[in-house]
N, C-alpha and C positions, 0 to 999 in steps of 0.2 A: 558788188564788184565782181567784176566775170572777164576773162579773157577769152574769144570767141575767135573760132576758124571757119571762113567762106569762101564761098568759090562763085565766082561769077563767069563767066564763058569759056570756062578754063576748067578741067579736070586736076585738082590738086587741092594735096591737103599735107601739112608738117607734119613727120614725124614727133613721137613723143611729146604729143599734145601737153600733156602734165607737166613734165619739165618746162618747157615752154614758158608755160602760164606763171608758173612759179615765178623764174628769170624774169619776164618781163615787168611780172608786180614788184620784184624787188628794184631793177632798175628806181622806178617809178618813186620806193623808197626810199632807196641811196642817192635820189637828189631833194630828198627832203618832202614829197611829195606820197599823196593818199590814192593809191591805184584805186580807178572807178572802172568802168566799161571800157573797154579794148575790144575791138572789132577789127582784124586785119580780115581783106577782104583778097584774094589772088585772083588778079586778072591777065586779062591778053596785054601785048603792045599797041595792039589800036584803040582797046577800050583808054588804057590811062590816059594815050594820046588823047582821044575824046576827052575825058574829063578834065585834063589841063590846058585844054582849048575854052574847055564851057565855064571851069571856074579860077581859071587864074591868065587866063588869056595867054597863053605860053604855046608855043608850036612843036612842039620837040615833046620828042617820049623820054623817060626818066624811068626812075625803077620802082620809086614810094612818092605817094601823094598824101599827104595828112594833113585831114581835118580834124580838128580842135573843139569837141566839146565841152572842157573841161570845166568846173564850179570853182572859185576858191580855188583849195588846197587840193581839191582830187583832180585830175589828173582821169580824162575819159576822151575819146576818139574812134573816128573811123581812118583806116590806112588801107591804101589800095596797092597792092604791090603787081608789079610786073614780072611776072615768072620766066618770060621772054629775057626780059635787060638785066633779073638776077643772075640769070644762067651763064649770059653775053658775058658778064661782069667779069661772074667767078672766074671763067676762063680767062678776059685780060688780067686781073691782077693776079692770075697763077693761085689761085686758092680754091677751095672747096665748094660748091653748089652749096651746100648746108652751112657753113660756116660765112658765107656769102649774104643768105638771106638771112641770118643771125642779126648780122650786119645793120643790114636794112631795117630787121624788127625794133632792133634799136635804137636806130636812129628815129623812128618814130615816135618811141617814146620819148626820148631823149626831146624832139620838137614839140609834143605837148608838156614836158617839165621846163621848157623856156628857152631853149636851145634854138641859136637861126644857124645858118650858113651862108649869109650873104656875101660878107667879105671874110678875107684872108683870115682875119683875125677868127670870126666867127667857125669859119671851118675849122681852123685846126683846134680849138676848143672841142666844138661837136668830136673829131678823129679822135680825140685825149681820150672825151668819154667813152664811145664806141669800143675802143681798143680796151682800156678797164672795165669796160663788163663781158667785153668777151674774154677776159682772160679770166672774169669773175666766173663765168661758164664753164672753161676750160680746168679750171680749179677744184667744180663742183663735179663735177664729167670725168676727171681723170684722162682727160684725154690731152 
């Protein structure tokens, strides 16, 4: 089980890798769930765009795209993040670049421990949890 950081046509990389990895296998924990491989990958706005064209037939750029390798009870994936629509983001909802892509980390996991967002209902469950692990961060962080 490994939490892994990549870069595909994008120059970037998270601060405090450690933490990081830690936070997101616990996530993974605190829904009952056996962290495996994590793979977030940071790319451009056109690559994700590409790839939410080629696998999910969707037209429009977004910020995370997760795919689901999971077994059972563990809990493994690849996540492509948008470094472009994280940044976009932080700035509309008035918050933080890093607390932004926190966000996003999260909600990745949160989607391979069984999480959708399709409807109303769906989303505000996913925000519930988002917002208690980042405050689970916040907690740990002292910030």
């Amino acid at each position: 089980m490994a939490v892994r950081f990549f870069s595909d046509e994008i120059s970037f990389q998270p601060t405090d890798k450690q933490k990081l990895s830690r936070w997101l296998k616990n996530i993974a924990t605190g829904e009952g769930k056996k962290p495996g491989d994590l793979h977030y990958i940071f790319v451009t706005d056109e690559k994700i765009l590409d790839l939410n064209r080629r696998f999910l037939q969707h037209d429009y750029y977004t910020d995370i795209l997760t795919f689901d390798n999971s077994s059972g009870n563990t809990v493994a994936g690849e996540m492509y993040i948008s470094i472009h629509t994280v940044r976009a983001n932080a700035e509309s909802y008035q918050t933080g670049f890093d607390c932004e892509l926190r966000r996003v980390m999260a909600h990745g996991v949160l989607h391979l421990c069984g999480y959708n967002d399709l409807t109303e209902t769906e989303q505000s469950l996913m925000r519930e949890a988002e917002t208690r692990y980042l405050k689970q961060w916040t907690i740990d962080s002292g910030q």
